[in-house]
Z-matrix of the N, CA and C atoms (Angstrom, degrees):
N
C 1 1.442
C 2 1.531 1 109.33
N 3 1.414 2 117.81 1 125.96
C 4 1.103 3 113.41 2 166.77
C 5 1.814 4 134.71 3 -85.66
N 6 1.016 5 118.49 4 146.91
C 7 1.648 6 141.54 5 -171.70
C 8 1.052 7 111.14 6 -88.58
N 9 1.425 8 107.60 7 121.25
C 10 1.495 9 124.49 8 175.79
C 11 1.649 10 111.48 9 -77.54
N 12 1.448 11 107.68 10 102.44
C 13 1.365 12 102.66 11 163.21
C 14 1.290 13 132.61 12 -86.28
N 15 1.543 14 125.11 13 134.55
C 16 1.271 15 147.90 14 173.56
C 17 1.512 16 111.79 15 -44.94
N 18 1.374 17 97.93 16 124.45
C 19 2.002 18 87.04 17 -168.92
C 20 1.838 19 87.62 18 -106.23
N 21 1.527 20 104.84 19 142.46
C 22 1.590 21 125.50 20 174.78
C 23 1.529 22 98.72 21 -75.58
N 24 1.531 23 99.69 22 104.24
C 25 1.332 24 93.23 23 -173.12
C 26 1.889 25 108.03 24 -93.16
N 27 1.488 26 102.25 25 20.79
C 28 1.601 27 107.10 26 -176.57
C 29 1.358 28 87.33 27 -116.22
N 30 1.321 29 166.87 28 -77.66
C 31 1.323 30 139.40 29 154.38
C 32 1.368 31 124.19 30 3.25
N 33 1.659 32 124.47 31 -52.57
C 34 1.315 33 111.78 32 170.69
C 35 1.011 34 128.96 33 -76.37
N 36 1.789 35 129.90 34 -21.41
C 37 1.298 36 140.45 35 141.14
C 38 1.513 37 94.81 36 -27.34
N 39 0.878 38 127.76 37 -111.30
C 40 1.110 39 141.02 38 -116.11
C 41 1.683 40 104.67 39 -83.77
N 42 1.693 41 137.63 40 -16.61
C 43 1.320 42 133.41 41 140.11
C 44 1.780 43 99.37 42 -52.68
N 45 0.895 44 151.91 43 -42.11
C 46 1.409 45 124.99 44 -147.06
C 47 1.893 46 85.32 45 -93.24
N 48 1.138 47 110.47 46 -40.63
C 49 1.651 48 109.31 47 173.61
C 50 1.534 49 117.62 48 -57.52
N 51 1.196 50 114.45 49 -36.04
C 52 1.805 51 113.56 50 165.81
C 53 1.750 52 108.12 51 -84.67
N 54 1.907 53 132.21 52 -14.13
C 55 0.927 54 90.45 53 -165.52
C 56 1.770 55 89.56 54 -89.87
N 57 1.455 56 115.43 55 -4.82
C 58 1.417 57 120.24 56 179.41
C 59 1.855 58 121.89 57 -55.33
N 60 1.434 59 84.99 58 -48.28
C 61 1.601 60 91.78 59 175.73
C 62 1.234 61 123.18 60 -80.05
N 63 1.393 62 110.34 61 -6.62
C 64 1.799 63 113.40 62 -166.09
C 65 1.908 64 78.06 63 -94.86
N 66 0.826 65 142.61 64 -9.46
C 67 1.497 66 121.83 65 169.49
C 68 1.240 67 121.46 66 -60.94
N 69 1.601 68 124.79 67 -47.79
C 70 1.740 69 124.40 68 152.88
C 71 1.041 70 126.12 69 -40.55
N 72 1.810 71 112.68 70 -53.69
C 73 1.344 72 104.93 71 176.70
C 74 1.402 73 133.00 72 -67.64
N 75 1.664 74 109.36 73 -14.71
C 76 1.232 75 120.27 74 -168.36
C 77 2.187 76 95.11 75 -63.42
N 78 1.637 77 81.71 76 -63.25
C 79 1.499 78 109.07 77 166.12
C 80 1.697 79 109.78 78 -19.72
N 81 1.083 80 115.70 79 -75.76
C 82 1.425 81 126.25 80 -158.66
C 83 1.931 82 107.65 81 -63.11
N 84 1.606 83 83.22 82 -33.85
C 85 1.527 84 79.33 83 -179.36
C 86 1.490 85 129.50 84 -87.00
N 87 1.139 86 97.08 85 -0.09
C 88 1.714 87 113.18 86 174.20
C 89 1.481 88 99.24 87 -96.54
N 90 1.879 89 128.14 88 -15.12
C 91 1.340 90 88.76 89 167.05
C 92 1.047 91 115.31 90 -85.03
N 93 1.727 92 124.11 91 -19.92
C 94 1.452 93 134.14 92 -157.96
C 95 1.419 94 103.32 93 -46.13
N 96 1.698 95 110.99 94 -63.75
C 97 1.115 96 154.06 95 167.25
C 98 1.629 97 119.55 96 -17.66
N 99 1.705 98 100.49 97 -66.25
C 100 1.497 99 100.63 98 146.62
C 101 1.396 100 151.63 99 -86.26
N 102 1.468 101 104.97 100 -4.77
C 103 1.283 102 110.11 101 172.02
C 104 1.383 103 100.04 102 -85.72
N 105 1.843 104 130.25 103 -38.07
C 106 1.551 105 104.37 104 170.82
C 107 1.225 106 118.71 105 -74.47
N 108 1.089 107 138.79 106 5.79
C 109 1.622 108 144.11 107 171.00
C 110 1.666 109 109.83 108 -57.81
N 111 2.049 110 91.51 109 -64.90
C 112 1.499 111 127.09 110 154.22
C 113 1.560 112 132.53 111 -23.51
N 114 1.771 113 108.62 112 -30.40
C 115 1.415 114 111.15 113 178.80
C 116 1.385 115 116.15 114 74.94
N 117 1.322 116 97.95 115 9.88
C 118 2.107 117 111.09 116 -178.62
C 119 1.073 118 91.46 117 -94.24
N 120 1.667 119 114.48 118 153.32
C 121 1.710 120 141.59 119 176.88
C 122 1.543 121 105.68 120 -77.19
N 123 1.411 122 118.93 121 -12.65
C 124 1.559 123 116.40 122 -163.05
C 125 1.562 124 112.56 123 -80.24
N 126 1.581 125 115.66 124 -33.52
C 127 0.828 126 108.68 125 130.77
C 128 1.914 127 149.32 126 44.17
N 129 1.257 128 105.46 127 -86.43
C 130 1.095 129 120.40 128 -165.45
C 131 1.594 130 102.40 129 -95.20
N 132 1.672 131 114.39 130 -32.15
C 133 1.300 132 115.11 131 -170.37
C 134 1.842 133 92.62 132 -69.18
N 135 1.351 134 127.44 133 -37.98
C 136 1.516 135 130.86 134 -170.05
C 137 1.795 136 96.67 135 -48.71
N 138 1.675 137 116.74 136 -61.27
C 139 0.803 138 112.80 137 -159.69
C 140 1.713 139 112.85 138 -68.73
N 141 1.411 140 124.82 139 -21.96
C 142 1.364 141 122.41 140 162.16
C 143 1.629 142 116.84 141 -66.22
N 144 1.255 143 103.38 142 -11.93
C 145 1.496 144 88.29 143 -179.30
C 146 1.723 145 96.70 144 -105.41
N 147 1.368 146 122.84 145 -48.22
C 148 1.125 147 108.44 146 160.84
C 149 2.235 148 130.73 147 -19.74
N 150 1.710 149 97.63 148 -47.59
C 151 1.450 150 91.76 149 175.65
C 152 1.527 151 106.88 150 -64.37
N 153 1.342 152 119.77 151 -48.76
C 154 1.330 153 130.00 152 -150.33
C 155 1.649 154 85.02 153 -62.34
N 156 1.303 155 143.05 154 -16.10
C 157 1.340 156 132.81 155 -141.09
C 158 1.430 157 83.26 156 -115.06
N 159 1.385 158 131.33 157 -35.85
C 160 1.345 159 148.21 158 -158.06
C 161 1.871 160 100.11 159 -80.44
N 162 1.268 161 97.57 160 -51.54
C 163 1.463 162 108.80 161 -179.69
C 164 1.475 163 100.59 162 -69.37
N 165 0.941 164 135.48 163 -73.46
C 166 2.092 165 134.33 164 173.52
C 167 1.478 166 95.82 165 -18.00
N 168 1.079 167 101.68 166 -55.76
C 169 2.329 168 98.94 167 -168.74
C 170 1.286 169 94.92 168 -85.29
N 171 1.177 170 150.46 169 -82.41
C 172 1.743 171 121.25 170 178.67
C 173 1.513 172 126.92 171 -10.76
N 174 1.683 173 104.77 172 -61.27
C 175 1.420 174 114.04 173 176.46
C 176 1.666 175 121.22 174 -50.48
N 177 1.480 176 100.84 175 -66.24
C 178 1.510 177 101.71 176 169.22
C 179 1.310 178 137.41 177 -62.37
N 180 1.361 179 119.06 178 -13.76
C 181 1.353 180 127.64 179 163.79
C 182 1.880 181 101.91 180 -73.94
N 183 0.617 182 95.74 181 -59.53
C 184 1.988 183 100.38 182 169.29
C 185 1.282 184 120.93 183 -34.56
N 186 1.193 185 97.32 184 -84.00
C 187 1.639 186 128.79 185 176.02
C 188 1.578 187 101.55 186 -107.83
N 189 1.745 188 110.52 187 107.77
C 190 1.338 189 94.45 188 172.90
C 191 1.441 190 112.53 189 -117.32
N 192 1.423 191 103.96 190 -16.01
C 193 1.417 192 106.91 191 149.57
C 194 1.618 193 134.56 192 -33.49
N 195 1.056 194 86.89 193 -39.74
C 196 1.848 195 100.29 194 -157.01
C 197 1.821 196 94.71 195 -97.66
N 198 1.123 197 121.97 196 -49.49
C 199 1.288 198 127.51 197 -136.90
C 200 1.807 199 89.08 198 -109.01
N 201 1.247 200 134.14 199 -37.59
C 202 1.702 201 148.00 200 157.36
C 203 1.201 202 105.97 201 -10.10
N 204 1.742 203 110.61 202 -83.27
C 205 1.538 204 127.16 203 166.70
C 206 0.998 205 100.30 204 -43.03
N 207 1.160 206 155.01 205 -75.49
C 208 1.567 207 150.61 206 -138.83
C 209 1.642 208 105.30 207 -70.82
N 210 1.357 209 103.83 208 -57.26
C 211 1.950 210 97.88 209 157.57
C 212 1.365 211 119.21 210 -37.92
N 213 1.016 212 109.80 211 -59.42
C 214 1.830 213 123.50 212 -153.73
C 215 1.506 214 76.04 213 -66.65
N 216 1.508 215 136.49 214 -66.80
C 217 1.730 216 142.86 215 -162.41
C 218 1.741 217 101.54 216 -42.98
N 219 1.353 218 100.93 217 -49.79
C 220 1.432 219 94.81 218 -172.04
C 221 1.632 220 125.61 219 -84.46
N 222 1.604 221 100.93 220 -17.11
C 223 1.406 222 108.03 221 170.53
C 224 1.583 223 113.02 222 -65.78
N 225 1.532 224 104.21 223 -51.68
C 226 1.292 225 111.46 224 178.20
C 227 2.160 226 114.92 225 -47.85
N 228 1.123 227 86.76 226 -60.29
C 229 1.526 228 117.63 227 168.82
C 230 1.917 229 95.40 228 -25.40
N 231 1.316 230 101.56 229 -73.21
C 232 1.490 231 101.35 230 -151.94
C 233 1.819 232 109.69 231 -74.50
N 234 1.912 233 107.12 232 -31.63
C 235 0.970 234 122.85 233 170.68
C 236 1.634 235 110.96 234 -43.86
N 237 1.548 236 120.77 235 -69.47
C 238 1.493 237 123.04 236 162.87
C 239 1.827 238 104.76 237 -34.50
N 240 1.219 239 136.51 238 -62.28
C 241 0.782 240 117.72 239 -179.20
C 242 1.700 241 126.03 240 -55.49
N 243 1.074 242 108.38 241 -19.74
C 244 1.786 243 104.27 242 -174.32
C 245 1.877 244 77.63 243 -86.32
N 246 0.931 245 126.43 244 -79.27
C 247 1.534 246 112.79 245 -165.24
C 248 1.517 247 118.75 246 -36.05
N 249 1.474 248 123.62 247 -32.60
C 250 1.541 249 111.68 248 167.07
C 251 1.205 250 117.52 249 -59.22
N 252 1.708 251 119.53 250 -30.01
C 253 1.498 252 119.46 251 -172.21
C 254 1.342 253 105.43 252 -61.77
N 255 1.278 254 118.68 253 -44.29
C 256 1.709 255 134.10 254 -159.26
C 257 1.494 256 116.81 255 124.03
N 258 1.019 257 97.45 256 2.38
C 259 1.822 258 99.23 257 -160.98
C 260 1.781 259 111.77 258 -55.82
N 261 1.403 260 95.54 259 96.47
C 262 1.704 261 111.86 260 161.84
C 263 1.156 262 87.63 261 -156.42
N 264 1.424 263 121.90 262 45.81
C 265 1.800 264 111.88 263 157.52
C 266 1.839 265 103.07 264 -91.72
N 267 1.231 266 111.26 265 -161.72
C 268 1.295 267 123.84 266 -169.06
C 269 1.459 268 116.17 267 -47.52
N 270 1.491 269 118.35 268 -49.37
C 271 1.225 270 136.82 269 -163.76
C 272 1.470 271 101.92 270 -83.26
N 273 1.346 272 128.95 271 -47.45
C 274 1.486 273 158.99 272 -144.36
C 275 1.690 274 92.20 273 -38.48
N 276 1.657 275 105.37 274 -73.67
C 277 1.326 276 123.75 275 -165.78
C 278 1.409 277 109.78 276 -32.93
N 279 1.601 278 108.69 277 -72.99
C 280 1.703 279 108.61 278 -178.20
C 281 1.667 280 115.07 279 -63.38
N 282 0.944 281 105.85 280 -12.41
C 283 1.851 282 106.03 281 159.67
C 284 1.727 283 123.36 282 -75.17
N 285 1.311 284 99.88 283 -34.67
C 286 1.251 285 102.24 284 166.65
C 287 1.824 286 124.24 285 -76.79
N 288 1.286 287 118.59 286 -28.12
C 289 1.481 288 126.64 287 159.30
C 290 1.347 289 110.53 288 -66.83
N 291 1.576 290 119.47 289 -23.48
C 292 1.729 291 95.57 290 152.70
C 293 1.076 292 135.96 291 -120.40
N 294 1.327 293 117.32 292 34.15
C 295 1.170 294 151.52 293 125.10
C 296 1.565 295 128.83 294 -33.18
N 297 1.135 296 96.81 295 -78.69
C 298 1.491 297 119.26 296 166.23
C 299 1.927 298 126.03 297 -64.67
N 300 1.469 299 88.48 298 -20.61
C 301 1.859 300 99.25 299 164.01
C 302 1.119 301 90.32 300 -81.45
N 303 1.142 302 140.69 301 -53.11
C 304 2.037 303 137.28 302 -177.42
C 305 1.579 304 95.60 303 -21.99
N 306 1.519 305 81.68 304 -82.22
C 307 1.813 306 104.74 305 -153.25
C 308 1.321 307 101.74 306 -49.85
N 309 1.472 308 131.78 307 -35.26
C 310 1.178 309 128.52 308 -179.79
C 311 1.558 310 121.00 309 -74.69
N 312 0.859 311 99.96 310 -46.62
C 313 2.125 312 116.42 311 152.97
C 314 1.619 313 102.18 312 -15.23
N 315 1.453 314 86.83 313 -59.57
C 316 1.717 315 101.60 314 -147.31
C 317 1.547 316 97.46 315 -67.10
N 318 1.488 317 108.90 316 -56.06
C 319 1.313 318 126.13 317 166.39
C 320 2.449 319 115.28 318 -23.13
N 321 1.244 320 97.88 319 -74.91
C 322 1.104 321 102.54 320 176.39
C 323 1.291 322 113.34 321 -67.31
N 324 1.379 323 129.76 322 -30.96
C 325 1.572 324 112.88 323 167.89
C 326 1.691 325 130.18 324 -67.17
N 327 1.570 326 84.37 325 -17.98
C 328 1.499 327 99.34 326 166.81
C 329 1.461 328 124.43 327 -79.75
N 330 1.243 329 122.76 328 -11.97
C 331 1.643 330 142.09 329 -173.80
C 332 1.670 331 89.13 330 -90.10
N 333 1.412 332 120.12 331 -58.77
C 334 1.390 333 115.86 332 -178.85
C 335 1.317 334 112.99 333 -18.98
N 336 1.579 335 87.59 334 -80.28
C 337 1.991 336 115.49 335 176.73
C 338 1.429 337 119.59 336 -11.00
N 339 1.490 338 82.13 337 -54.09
C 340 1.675 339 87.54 338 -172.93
C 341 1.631 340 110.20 339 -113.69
N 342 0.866 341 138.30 340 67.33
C 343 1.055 342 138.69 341 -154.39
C 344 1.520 343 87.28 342 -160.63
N 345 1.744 344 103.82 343 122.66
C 346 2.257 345 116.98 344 171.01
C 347 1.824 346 95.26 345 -65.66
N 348 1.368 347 99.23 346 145.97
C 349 1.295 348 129.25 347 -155.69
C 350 2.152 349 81.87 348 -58.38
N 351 1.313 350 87.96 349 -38.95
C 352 2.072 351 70.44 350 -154.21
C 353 1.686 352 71.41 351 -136.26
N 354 1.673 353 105.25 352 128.43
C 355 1.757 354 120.30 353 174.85
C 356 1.412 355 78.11 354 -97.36
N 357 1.924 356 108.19 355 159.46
C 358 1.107 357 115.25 356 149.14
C 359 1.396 358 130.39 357 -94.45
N 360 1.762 359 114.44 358 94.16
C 361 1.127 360 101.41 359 -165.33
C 362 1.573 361 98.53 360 -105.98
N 363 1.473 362 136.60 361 140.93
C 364 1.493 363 132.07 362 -175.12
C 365 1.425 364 80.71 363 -80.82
């Protein structure tokens, strides 16, 4: 007879919250990548935001309590900021889809947090 195993439903939080955010970073690091290929100065700003992006998914996988909100705060945060600029010019759109992987990041790392170690789900 087979056994119903209990699925960790704070493990699955929190892969769908890293595979959400690793879409920017994936992003960011392919421009770093080609703009230093490129011989452009811009470059370097990718790879600071790249850490800062690196450090958010360390943190929240850790601490997802603590560090969840603080994603979701800053996604939200920066999102308002692209809408004060105006951003629905050319570029705008695919900035806003990672944008919205942010906020959603933040979202599921925050479900982790709070989320009992093992749900009983059959």
């Amino acid at each position: 007879m087979r056994t119903v195993e209990r699925h960790d439903a704070k493990r699955r939080w929190k892969w769908l919250g890293a595979g959400l955010l690793g879409i920017p970073l994936v992003i960011v690091t392919i421009f770093a990548v080609e703009e230093g290929f490129g011989g452009e100065e811009g470059w370097l700003g990718h790879l600071i935001q790249l850490a800062v992006g690196v450090t958010f998914l360390a943190g929240c996988w850790l601490y997802p309590k603590i560090v969840g909100p603080l994603l979701f705060a800053a996604g939200v945060v920066f999102t308002g900021m692209w809408l004060q600029a105006g951003g629905g010019d050319d570029v705008g759109y695919p900035f806003a889809i990672l944008l919205v992987a942010t906020v959603l990041a933040g979202v599921f790392f925050t479900l982790a947090g709070y989320t009992r170690r093992k749900d009983a789900s059959p």
